[in-house]
MARTIBA-211690 format. One record per atom (N, C-alpha, C, CB): x, y, z. Coordinates in steps of 0.05 Angstrom, whole numbers, plus 5000, padded with zeros to 4 digits. Each point is the difference from the previous one (the first is absolute). Glycine has a CB too. Layout:
BEGIN
XYZ;...
***
This chain:
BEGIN
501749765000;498350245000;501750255000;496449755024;502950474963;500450265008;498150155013;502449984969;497950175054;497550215003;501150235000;497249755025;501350484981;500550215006;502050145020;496249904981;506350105021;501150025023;503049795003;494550145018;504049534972;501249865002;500949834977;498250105039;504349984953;501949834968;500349745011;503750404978;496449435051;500149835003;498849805024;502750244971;494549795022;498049965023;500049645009;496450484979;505449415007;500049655014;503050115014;497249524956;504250635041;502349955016;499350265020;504149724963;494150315041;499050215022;497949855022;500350414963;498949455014;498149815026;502249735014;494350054967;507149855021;502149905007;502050065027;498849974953;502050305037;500950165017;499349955031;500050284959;497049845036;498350025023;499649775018;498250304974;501449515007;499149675015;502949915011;495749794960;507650365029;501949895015;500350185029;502349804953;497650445043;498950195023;499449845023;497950314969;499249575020;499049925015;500549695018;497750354969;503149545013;500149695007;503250035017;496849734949;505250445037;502349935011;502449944976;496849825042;505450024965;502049984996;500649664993;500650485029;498449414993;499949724996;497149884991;503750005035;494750174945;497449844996;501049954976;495950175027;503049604955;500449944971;497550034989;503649685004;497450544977;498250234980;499849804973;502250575020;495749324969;500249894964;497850164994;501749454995;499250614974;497950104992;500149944969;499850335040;497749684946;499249884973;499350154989;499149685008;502650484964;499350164979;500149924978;501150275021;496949944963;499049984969;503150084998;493950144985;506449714988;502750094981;499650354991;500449424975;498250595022;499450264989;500550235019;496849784973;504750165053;499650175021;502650154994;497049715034;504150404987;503250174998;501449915019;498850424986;503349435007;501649855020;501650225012;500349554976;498950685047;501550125012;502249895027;496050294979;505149865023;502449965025;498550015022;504050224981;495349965018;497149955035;499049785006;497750374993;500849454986;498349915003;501549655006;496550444971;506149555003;501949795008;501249965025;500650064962;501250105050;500750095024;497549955023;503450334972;494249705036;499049995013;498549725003;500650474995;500049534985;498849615004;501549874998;496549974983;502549765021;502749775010;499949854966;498949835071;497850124919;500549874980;497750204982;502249465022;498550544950;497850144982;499649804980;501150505005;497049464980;500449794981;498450164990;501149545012;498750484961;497750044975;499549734982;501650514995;494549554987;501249854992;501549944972;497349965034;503149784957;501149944969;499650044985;500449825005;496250084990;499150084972;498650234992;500049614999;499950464984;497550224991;499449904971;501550475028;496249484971;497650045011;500349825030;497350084947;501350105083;500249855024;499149755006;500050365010;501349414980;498549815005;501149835024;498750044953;503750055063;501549955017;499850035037;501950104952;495350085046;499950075023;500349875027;498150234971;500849555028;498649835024;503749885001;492749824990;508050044992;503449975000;501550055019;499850104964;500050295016;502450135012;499150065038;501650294940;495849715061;499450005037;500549825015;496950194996;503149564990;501449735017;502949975001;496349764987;505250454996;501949924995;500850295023;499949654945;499750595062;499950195017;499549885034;498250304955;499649535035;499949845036;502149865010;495749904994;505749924983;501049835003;502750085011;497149784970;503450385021;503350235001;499650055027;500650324952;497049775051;499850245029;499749805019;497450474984;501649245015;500649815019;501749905000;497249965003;505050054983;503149854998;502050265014;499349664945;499450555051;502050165018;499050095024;502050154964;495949805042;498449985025;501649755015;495050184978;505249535018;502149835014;502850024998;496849734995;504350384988;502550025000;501349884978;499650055043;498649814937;501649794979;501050224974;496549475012;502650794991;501250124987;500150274998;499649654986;502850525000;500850345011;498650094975;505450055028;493850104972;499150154974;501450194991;496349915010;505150134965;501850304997;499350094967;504949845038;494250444972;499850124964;501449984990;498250264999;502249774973;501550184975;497450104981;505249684997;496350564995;497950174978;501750084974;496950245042;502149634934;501950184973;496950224996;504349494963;497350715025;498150154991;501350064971;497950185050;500149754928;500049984969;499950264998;497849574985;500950595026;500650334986;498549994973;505350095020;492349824976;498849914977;496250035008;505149634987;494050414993;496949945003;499349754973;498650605021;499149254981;499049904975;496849845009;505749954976;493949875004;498249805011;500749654997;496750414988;502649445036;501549835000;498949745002;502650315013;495649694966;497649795000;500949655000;497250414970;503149545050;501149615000;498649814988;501450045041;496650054946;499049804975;502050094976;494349965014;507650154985;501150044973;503449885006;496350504985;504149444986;502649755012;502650125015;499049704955;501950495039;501850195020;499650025027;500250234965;497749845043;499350075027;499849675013;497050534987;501349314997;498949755008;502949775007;494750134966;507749985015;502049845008;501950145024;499749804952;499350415056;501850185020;498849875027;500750514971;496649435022;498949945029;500449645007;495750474994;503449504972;500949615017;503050025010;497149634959;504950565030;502749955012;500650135041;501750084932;496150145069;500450125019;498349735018;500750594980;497349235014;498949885021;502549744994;493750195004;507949744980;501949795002;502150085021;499149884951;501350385044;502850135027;499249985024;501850364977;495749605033;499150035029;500649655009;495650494994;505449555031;500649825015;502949904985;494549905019;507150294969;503149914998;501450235009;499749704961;502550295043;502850155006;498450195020;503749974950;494549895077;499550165019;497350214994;505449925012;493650044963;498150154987;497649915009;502650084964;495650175056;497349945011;497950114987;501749985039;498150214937;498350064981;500850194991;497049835014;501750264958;500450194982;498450054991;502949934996;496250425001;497850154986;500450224980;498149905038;500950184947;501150174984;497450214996;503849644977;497950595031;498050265005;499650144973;501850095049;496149854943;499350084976;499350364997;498349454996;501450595025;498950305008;497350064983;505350205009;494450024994;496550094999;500850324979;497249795067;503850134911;500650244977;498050285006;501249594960;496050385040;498950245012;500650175019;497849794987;503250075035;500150135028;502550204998;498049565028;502250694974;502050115007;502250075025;497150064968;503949815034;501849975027;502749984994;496649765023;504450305003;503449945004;501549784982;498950115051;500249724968;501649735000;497649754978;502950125063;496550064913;497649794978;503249924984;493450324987;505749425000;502049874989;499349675005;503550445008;498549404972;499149695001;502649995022;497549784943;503250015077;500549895017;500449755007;498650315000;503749595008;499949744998;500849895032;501050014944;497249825075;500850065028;500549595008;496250655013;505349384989;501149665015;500949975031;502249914952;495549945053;501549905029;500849835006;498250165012;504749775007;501549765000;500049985032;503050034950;497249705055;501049905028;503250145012;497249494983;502850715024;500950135016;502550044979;497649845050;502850114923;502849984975;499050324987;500849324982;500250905025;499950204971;501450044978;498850195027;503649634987;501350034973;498349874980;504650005019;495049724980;498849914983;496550074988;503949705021;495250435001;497950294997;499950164976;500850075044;501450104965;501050174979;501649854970;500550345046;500549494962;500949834972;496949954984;504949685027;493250234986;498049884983;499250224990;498949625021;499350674990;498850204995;501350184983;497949915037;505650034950;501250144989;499749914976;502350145033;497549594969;499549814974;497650054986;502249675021;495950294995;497850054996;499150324985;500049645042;500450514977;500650264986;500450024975;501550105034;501149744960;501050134976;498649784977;505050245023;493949644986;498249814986;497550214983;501149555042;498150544984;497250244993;501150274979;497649915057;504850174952;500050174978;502050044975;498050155035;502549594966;500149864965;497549834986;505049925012;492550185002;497750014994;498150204994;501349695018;500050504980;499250305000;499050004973;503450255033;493649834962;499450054977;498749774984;503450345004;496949425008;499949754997;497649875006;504150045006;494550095011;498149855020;497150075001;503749985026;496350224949;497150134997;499049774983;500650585002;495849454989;499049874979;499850324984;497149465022;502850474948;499950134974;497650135000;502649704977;497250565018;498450185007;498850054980;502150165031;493949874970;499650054961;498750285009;498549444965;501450765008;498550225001;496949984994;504450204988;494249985026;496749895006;498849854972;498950455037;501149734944;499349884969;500849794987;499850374995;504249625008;500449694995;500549795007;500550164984;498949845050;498749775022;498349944982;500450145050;496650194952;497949754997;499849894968;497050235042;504549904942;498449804976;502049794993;497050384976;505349505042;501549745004;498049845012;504650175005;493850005021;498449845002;497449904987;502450155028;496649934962;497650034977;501149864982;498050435007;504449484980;500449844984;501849735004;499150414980;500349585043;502049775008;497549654994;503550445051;498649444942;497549744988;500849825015;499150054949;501250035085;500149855025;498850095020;503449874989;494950005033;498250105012;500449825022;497250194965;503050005062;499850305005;502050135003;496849945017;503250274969;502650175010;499750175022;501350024957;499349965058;500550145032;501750264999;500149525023;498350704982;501450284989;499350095024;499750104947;503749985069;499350085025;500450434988;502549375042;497050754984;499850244996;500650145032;496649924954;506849995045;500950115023;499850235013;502049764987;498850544993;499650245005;497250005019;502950154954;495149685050;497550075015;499149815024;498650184956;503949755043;500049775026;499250045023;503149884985;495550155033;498250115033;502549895017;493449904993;507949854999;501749975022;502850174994;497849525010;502350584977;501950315006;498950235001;503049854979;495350195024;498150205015;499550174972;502250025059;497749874917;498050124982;495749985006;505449824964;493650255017;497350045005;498649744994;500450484990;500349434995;498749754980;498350054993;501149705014;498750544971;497350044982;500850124977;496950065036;506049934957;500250154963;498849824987;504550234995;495050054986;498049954975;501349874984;497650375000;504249794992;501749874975;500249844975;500850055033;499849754985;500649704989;497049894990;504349895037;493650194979;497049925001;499150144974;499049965055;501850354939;499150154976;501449844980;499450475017;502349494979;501849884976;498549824988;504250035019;495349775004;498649724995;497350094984;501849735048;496450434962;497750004993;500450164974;497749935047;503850234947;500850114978;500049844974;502350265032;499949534971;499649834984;498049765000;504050194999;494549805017;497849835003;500649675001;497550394975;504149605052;500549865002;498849695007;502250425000;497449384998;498449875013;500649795008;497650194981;501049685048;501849755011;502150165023;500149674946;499750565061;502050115012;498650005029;502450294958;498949735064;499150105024;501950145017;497049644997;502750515013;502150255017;499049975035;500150454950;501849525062;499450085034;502550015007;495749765015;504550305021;497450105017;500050394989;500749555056;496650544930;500350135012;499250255012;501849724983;498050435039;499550115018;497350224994;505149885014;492849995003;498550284993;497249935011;502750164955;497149915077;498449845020;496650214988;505049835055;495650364935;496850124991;499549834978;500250525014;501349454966;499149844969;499049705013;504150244960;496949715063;499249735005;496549915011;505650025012;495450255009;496650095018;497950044969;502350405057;498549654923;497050204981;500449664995;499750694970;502649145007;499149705003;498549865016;503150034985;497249945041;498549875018;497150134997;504249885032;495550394972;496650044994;499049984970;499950345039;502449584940;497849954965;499049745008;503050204953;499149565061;500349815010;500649834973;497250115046;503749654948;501749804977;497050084977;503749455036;497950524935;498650054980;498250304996;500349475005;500150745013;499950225000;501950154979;498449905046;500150274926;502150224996;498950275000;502749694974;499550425027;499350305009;503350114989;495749955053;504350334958;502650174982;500949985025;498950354958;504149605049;502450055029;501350114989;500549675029;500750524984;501950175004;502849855021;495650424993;506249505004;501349855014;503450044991;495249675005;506150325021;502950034992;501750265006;498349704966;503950415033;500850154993;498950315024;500449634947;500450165076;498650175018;503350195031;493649504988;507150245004;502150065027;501650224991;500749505019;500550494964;502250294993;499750044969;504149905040;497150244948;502150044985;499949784984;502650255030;499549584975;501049734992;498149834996;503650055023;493750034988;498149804994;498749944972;499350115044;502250194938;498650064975;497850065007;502049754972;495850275004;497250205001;498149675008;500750574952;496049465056;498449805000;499549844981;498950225024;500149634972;498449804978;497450065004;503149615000;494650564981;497750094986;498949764989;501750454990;497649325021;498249754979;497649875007;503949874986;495150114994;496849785012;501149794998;495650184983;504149685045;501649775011;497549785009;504750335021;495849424980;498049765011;500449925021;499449854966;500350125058;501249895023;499749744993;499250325033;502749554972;500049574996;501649825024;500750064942;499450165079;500649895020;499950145025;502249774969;497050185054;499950075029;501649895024;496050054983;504949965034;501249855024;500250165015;502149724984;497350205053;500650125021;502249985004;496749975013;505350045007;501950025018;501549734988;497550295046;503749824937;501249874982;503249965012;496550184960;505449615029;502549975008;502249874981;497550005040;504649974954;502049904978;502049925021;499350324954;502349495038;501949895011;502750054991;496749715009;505550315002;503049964996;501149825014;500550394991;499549415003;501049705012;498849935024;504250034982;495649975044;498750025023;498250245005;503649765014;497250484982;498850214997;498250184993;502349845004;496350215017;496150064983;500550304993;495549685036;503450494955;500850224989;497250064994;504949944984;493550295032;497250124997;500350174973;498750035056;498449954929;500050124980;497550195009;502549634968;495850325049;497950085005;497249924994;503150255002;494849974981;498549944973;501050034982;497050085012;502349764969;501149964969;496849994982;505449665015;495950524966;498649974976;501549964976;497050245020;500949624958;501749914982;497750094970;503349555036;498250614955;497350204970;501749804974;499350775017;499049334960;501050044978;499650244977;499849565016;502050454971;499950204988;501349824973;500150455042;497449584931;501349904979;501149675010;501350574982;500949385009;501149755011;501949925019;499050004966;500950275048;501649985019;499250085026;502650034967;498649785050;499350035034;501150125018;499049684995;500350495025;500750075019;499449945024;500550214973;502049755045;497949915031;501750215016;498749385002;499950715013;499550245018;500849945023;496550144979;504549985041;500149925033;498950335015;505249554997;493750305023;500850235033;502250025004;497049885028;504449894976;502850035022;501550054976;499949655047;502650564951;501850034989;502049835001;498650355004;502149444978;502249825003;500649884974;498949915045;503549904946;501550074978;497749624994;506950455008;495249514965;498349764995;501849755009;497350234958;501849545060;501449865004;498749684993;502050405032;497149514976;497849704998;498450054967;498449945067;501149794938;496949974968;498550105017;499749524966;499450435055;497650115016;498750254994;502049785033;500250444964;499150274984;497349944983;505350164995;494949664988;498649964980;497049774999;505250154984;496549655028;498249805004;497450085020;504249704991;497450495032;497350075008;497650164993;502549895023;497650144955;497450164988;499849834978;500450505015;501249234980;497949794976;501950144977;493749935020;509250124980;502050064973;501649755005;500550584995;499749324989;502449725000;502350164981;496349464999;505650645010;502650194985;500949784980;502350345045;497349444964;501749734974;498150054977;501749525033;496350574971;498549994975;500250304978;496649645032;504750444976;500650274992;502050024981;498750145040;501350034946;502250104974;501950185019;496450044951;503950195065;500450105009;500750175022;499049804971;501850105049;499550095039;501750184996;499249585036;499750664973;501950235013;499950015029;499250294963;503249815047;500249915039;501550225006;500549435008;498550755010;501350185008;501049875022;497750374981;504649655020;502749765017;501550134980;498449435020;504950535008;502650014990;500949714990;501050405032;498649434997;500549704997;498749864999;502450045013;495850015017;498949755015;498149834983;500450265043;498549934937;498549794993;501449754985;496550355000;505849624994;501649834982;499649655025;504650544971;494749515046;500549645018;496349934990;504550095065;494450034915;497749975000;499849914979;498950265025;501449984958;499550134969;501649844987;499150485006;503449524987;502349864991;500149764995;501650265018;497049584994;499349654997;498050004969;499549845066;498550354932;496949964985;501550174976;494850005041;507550244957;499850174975;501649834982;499650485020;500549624958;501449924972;502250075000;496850024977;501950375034;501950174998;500650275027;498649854945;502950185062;499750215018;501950284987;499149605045;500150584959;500050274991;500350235015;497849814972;504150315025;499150345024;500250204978;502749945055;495350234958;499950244983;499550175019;498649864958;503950455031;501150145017;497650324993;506249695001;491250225012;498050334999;501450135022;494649874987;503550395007;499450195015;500149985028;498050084966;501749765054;500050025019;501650045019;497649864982;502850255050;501250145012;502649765010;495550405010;504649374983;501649795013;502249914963;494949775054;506850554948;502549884970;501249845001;501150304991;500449574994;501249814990;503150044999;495849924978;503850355019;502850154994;501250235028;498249974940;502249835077;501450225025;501450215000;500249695014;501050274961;501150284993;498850335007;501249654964;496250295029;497450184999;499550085016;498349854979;501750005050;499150075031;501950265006;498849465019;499350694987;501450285017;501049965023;497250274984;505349585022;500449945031;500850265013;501649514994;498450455026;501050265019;502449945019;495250175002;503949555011;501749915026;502349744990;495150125037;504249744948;501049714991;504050095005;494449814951;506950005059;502650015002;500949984969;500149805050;502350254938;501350084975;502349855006;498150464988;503449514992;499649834976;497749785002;505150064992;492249934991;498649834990;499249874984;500250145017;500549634969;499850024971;497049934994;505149874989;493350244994;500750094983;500750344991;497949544998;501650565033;499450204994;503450144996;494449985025;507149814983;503450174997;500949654981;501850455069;499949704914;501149774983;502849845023;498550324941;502349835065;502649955022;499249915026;502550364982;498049405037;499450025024;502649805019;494250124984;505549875041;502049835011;498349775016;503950415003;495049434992;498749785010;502349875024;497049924948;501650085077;502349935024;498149895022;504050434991;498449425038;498249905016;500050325016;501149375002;495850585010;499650255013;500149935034;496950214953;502749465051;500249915024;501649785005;496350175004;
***
């Protein structure tokens, strides 16, 4: 998290809970990769683990594997000691893709050798503007730093001879969609990161949705996304209702302008939910319209696309589709990725770029690449 006040509010609550507890209590704690591996927050705890994969399918894992630590150094069978490289780098570092995916089967092969008690790699949170944002690489060993720092230096330099390496191929809104529109494999899975809710975009650009209908597309379906009044006037046409919505294009700027259409409602659901591996994830109410040949499903709750559930629960089977658009960076890939032909990003309008370069930072530490071509990648602990 960032808040207002606070560039580093887990190593503040951290802080506090050692405050509190003392000197001799054993502190573990379990972070999203996406977090900022600061010095505060290392230092104050005995063990940090994040987890592996992204898309998160690791969670329940990496907490057994946090207990397990914090009860081995709770009896004494083992010391816990940081090391931190810091890459001096931003990117995205998706472990369904073969680079990333061979960094991590090698990083879970190193654990439990040469004194090695786990390894995480701090992917950082590119939006957030802070001090200490950057990828990170943090290893803990049975009381050995040398061999700490031997691994996390390796490692390190692993990550940024991967620089530039690690994105998926970006299409522009028009020739995403008519790759997609002509693709003679089905479904192509066209995610639309820039509008992702789990980086604190709106999830309601137009965009991608105008394009589609532009060219009249059909077989297509787009979610989640956001727009708890278009949902409420659905629920009172009630299913097979049409009438004209106004919908979309509400939260900022970035949201682009509304969508103006006489739409059909063809689907309803209460207190709806999608899954990420264990993980329930409220969608709220959902509605699901059509317009021409293409679908939209609607939420209350602001959130990115993760499960089939999105879909299924208003009676859309996405396998049967020419077309799924998913506002998601990743997550939806432990889902989506099994059923597409094809998967696709296309880089709109929306407030979540592609190109970090762009971000107006203010605070972020320097040399960063990409934003400095030069940097000195080193252990920082």
């Amino acid at each position: 998290m960032v808040a207002d006040g606070y560039d580093d509010v887990e190593g503040d609550i951290v802080s506090r809970v050692r405050s509190i507890v003392g000197v001799d209590c054993v502190i573990g704690v379990e972070l999203d990769p996406h977090c900022h591996i600061t010095l505060q927050r290392i230092k104050e705890a005995n063990i940090t683990i994040l987890y592996k994969e992204f898309p998160h399918t690791d969670v329940v894992e990496r907490a057994e594997e946090v207990l397990t630590l914090v009860l081995r150094t709770i009896r004494g069978e083992v010391r816990p000691v940081s090391s931190v490289f810091d890459c001096q780098q931003l990117g995205s570092y998706r472990t369904t893709l073969p680079l990333m995916r061979a960094l991590v089967d090698d990083i879970i092969a190193l654990e439990g050798q040469d004194n090695v008690l786990s390894i995480s790699i701090g992917h950082s949170f590119p939006y957030g503007d802070v001090p200490e944002l950057g990828v990170r690489v943090l290893v803990i060993t049975d009381n050995d730093k040398v061999a700490g720092d031997r691994t996390a230096t390796s490692l390190g330099a692993r990550l940024v001879a991967m620089r530039g390496k690690t994105m998926p191929e970006y299409f522009e809104v028009e020739d995403g969609v008519t790759q997609a529109l002509t693709a003679t494999a089905w479904p192509v899975v066209v995610a639309d990161p820039a509008d992702n809710a789990g980086g604190g975009a709106g999830s309601d650009n137009t965009t991608i949705l105008r394009s589609l209908i532009a060219h009249d597309a059909q077989d297509a379906v787009i979610g989640p996304l956001w727009d708890p009044i278009a949902v409420q006037m659905c629920f009172t046409a009630e299913v097979g209702g049409r009438f004209q919505l106004r919908f979309g294009g509400k939260t900022s700027a970035a949201s682009g302008v509304p969508v103006d259409a006489w739409v059909e409602v063809v689907g309803l659901a209460r207190d709806c939910y999608q899954t990420l591996g264990i993980t329930r994830d409220s969608l709220g109410d959902c509605a699901a319209i059509r317009i021409g040949g293409i679908e939209v499903v609607m939420t209350t709750h602001r959130t990115q696309a993760l499960g089939l559930e999105l879909f299924t629960n208003v009676g859309i089977d996405p396998r049967q589709r020419k077309i799924v658009v998913l506002k998601s960076n990743n997550h939806f890939a432990a889902a989506y990725e099994p059923i597409a032909a094809r998967v696709m990003f296309i880089d709109a309008d929306g407030p979540m770029v592609s190109d970090f370069s762009k971000i107006p930072y203010t605070k972020v530490g320097r040399p960063l690449w990409p934003l400095d071509a030069e940097t000195s990648p080193k252990l920082i602990l």
